[in-house]
mmCIF file of the N, C-alpha and C atoms, coordinates in Angstrom:
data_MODEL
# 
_entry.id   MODEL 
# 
loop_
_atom_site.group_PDB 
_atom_site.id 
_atom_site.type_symbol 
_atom_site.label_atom_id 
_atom_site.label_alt_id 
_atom_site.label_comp_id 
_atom_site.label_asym_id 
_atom_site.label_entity_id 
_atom_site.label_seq_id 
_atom_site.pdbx_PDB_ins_code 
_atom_site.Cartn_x 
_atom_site.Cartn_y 
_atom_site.Cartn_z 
_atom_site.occupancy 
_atom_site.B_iso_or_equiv 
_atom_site.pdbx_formal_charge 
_atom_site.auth_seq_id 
_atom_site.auth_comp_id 
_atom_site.auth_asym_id 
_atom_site.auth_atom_id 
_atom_site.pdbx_PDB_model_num 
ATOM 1   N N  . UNK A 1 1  ? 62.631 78.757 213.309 1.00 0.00 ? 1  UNK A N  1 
ATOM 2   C CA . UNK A 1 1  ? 61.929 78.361 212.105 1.00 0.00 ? 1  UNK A CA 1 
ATOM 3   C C  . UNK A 1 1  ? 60.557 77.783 212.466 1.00 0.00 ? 1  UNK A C  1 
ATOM 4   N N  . UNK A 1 2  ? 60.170 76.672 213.051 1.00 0.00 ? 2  UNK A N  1 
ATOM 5   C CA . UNK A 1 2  ? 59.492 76.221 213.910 1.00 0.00 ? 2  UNK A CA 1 
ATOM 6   C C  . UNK A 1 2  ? 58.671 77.360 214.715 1.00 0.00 ? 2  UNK A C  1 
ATOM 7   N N  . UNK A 1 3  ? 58.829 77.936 215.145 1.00 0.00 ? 3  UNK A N  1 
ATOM 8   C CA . UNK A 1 3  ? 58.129 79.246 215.736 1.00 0.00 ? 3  UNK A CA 1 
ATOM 9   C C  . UNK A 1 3  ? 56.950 80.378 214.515 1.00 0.00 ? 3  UNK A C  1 
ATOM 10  N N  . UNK A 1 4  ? 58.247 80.556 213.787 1.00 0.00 ? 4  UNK A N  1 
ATOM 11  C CA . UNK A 1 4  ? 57.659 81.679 212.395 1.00 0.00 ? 4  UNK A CA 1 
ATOM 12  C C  . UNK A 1 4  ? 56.214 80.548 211.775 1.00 0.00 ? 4  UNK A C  1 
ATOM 13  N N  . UNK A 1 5  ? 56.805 79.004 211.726 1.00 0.00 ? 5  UNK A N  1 
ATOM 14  C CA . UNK A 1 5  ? 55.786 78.262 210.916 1.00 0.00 ? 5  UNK A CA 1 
ATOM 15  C C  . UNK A 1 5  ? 54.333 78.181 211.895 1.00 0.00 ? 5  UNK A C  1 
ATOM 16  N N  . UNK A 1 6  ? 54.379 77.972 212.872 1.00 0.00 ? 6  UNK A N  1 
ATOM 17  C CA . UNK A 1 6  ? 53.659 78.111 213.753 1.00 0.00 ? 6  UNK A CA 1 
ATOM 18  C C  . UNK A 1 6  ? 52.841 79.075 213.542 1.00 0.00 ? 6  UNK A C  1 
ATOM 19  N N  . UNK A 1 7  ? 53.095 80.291 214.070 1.00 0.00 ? 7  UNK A N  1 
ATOM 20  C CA . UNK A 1 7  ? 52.214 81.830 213.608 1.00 0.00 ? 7  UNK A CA 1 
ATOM 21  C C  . UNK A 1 7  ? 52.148 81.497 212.591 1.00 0.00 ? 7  UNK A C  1 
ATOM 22  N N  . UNK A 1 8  ? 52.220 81.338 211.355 1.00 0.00 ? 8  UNK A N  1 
ATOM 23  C CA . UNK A 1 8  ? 51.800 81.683 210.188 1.00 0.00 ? 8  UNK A CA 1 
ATOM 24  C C  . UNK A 1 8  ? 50.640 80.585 209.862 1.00 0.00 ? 8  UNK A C  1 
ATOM 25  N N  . UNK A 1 9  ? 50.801 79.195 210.402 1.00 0.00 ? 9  UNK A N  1 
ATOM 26  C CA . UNK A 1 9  ? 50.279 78.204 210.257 1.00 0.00 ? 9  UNK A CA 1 
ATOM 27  C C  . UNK A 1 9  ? 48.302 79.037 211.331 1.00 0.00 ? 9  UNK A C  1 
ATOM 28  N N  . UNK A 1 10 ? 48.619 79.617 212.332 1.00 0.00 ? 10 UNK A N  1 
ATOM 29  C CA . UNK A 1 10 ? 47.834 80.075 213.247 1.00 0.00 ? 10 UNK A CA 1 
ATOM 30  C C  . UNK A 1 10 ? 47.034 81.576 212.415 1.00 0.00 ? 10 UNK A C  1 
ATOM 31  N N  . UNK A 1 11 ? 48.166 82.265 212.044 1.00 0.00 ? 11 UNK A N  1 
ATOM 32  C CA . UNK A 1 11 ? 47.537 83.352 210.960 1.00 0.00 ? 11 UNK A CA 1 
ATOM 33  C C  . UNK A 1 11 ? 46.774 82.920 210.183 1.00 0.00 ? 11 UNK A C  1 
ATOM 34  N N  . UNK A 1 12 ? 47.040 82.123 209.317 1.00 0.00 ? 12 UNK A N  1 
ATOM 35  C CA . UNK A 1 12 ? 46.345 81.657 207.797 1.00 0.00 ? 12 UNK A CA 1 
ATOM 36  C C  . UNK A 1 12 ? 44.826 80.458 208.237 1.00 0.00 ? 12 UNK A C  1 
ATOM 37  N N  . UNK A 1 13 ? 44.796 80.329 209.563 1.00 0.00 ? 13 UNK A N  1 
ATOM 38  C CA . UNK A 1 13 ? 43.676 79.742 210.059 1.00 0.00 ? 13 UNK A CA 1 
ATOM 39  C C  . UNK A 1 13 ? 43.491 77.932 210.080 1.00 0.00 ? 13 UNK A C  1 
ATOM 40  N N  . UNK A 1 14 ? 44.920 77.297 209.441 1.00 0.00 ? 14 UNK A N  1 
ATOM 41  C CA . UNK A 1 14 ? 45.495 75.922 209.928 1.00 0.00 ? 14 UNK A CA 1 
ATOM 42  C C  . UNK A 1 14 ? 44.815 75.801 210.616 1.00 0.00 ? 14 UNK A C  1 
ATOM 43  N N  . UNK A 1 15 ? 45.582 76.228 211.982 1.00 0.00 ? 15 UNK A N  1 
ATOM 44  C CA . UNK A 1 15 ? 45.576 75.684 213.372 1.00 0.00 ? 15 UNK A CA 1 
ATOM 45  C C  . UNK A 1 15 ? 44.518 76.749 214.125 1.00 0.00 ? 15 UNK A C  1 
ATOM 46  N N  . UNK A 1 16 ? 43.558 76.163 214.442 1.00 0.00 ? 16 UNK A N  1 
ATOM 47  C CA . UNK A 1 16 ? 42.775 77.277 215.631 1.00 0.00 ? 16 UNK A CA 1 
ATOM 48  C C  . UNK A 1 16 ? 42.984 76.968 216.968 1.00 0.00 ? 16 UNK A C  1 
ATOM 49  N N  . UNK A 1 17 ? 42.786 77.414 217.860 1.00 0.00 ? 17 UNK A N  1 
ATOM 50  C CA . UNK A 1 17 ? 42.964 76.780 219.110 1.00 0.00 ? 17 UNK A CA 1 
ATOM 51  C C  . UNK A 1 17 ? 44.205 75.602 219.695 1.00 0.00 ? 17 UNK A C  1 
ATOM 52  N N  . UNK A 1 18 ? 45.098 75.966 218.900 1.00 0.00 ? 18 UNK A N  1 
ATOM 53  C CA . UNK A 1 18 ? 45.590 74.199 218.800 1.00 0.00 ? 18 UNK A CA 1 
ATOM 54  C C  . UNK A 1 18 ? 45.383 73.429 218.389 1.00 0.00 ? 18 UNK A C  1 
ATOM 55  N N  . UNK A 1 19 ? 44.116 73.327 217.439 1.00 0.00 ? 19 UNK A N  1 
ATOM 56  C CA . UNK A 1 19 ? 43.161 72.332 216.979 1.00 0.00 ? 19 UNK A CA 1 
ATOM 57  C C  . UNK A 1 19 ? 43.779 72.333 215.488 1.00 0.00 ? 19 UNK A C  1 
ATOM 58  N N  . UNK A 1 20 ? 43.839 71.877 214.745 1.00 0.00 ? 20 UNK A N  1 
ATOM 59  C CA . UNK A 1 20 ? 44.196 71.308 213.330 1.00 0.00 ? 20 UNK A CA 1 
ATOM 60  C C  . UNK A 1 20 ? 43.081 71.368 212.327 1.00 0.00 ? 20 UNK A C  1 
ATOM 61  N N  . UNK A 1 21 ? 43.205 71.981 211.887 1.00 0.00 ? 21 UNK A N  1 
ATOM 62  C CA . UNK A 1 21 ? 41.368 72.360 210.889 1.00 0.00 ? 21 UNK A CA 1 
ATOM 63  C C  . UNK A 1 21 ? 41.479 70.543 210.062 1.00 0.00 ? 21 UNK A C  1 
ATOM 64  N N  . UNK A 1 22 ? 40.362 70.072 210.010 1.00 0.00 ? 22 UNK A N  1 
ATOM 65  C CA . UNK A 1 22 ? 39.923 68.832 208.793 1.00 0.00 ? 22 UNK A CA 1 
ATOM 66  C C  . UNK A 1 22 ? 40.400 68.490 207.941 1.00 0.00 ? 22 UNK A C  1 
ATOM 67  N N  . UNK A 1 23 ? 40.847 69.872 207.111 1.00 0.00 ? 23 UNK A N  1 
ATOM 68  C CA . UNK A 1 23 ? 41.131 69.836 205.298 1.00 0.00 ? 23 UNK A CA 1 
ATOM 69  C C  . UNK A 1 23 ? 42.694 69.517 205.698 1.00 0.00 ? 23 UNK A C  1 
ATOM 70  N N  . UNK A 1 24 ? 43.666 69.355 206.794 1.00 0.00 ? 24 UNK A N  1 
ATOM 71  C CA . UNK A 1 24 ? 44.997 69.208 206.608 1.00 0.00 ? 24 UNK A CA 1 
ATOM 72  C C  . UNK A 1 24 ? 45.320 68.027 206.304 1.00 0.00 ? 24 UNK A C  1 
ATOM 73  N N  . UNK A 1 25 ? 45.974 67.531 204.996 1.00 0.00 ? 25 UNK A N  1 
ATOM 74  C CA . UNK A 1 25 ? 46.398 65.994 205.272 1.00 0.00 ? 25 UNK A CA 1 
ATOM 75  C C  . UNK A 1 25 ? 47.122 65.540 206.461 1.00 0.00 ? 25 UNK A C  1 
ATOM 76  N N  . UNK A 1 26 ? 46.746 63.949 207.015 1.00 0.00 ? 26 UNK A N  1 
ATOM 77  C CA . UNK A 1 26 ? 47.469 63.500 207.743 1.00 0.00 ? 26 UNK A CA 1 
ATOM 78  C C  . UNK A 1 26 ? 49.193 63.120 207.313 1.00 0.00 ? 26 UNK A C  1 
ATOM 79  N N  . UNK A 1 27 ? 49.835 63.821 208.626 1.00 0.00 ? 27 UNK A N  1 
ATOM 80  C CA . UNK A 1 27 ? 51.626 63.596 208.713 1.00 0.00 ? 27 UNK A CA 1 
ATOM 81  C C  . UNK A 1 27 ? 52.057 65.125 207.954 1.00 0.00 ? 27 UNK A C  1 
ATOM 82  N N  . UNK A 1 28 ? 51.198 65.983 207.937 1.00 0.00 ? 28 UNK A N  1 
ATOM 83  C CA . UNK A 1 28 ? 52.203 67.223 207.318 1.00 0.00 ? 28 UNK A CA 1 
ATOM 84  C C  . UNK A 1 28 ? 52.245 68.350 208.567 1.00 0.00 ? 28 UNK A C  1 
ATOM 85  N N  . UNK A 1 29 ? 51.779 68.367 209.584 1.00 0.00 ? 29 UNK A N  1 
ATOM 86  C CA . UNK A 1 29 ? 51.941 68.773 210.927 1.00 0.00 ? 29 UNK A CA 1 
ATOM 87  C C  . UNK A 1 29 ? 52.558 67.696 212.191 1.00 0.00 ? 29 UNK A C  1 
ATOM 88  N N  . UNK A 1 30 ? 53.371 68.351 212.817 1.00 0.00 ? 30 UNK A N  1 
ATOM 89  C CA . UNK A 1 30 ? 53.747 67.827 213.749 1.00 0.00 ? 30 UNK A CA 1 
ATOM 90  C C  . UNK A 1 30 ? 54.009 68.672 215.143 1.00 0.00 ? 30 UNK A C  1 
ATOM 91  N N  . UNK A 1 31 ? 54.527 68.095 216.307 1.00 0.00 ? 31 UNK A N  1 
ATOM 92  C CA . UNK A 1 31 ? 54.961 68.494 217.137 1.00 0.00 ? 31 UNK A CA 1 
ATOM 93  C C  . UNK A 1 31 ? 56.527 68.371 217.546 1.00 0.00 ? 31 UNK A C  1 
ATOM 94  N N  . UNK A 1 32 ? 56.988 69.874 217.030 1.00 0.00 ? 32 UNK A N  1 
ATOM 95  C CA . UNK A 1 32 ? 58.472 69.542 217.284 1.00 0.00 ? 32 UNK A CA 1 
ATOM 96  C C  . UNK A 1 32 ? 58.741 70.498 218.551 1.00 0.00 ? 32 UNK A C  1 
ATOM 97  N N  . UNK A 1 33 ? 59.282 70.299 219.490 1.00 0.00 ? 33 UNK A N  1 
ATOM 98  C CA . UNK A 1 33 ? 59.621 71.053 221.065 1.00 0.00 ? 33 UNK A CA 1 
ATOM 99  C C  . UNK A 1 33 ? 58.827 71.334 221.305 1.00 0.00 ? 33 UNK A C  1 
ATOM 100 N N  . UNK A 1 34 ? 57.138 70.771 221.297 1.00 0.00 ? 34 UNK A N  1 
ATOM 101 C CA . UNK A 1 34 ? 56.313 71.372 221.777 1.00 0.00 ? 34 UNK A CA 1 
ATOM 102 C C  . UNK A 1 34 ? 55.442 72.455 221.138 1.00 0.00 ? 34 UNK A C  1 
ATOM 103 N N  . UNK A 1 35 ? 55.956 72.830 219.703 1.00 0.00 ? 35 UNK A N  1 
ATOM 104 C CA . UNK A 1 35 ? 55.215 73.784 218.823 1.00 0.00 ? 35 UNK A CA 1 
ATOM 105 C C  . UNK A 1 35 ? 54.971 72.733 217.507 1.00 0.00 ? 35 UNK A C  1 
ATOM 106 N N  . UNK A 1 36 ? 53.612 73.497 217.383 1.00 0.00 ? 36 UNK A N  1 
ATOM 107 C CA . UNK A 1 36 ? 52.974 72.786 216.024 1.00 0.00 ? 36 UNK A CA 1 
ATOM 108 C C  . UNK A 1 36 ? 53.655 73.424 214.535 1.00 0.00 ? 36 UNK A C  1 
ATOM 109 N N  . UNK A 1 37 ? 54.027 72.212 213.596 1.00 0.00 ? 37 UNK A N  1 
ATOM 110 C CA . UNK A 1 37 ? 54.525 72.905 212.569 1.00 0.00 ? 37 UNK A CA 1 
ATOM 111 C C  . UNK A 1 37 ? 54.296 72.126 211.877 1.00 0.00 ? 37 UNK A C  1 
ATOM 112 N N  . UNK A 1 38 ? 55.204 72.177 210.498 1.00 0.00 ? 38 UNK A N  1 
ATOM 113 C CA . UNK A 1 38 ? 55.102 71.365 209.621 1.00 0.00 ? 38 UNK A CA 1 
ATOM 114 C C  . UNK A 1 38 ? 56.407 70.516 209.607 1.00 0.00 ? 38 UNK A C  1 
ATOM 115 N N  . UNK A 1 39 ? 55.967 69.118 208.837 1.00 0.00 ? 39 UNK A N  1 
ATOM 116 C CA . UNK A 1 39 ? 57.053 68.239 209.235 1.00 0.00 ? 39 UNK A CA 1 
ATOM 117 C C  . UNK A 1 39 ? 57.969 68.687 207.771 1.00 0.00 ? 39 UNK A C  1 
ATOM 118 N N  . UNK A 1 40 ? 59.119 69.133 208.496 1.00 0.00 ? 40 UNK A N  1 
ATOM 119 C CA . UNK A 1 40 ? 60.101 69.793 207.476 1.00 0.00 ? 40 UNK A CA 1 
ATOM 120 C C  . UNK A 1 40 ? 61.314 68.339 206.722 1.00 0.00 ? 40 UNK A C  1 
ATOM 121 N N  . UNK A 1 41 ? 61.537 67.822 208.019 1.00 0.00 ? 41 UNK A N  1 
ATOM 122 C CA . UNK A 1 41 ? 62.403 66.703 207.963 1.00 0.00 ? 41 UNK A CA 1 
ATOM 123 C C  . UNK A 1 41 ? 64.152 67.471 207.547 1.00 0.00 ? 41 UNK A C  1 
ATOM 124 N N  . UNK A 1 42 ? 64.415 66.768 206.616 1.00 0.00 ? 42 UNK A N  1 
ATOM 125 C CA . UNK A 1 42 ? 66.071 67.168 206.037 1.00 0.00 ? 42 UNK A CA 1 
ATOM 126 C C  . UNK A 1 42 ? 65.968 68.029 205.294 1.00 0.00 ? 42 UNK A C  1 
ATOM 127 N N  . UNK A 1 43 ? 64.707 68.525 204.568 1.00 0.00 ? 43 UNK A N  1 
ATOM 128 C CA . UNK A 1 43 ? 64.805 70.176 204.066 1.00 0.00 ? 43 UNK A CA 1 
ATOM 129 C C  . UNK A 1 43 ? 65.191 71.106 204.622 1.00 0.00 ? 43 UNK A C  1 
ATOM 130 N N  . UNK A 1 44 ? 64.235 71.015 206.047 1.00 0.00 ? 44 UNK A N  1 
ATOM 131 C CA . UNK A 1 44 ? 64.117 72.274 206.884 1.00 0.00 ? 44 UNK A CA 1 
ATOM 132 C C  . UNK A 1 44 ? 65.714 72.230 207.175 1.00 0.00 ? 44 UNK A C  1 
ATOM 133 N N  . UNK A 1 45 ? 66.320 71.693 207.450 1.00 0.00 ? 45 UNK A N  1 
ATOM 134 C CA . UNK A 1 45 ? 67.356 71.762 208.145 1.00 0.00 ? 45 UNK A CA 1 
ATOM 135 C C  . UNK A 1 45 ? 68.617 72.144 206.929 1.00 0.00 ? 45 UNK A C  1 
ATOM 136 N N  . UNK A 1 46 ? 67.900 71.483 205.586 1.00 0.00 ? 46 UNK A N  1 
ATOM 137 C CA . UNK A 1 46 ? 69.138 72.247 204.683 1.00 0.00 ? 46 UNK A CA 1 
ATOM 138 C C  . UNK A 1 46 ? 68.890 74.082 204.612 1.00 0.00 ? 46 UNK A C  1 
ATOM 139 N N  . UNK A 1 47 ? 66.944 74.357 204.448 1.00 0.00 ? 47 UNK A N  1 
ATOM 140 C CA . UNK A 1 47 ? 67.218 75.931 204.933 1.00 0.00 ? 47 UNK A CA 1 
ATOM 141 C C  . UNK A 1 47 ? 67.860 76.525 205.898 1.00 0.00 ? 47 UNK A C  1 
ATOM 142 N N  . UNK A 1 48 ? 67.511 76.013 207.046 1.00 0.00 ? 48 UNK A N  1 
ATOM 143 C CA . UNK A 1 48 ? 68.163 76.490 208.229 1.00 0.00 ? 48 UNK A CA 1 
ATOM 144 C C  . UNK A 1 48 ? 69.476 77.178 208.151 1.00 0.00 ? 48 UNK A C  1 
ATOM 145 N N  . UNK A 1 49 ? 70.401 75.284 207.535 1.00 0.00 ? 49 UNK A N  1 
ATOM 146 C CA . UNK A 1 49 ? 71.446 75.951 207.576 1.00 0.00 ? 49 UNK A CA 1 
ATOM 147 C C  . UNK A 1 49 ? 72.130 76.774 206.652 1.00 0.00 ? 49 UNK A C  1 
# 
């Protein structure tokens, strides 16, 4: 999940370089295992499962 958000976050021009474009509010990206995403919290995990 974390992976797909990533690319897409990198597709849609978010994230360049690793870098975090300006316009993102602060706390809605994070670093989870080392990949940049969005902080899903107990949602993500009710999609998941």
């Amino acid at each position: 999940m974390h992976s797909t958000i990533s690319g897409l976050l990198t597709l849609t021009g978010v994230i360049n370089d690793s870098q975090i474009v300006q316009t993102v509010l602060d706390g809605t990206l994070t670093y989870v295992c080392g990949i940049l995403s969005l902080e899903m919290g107990v949602f993500g995990g009710i999609i998941v499962g």
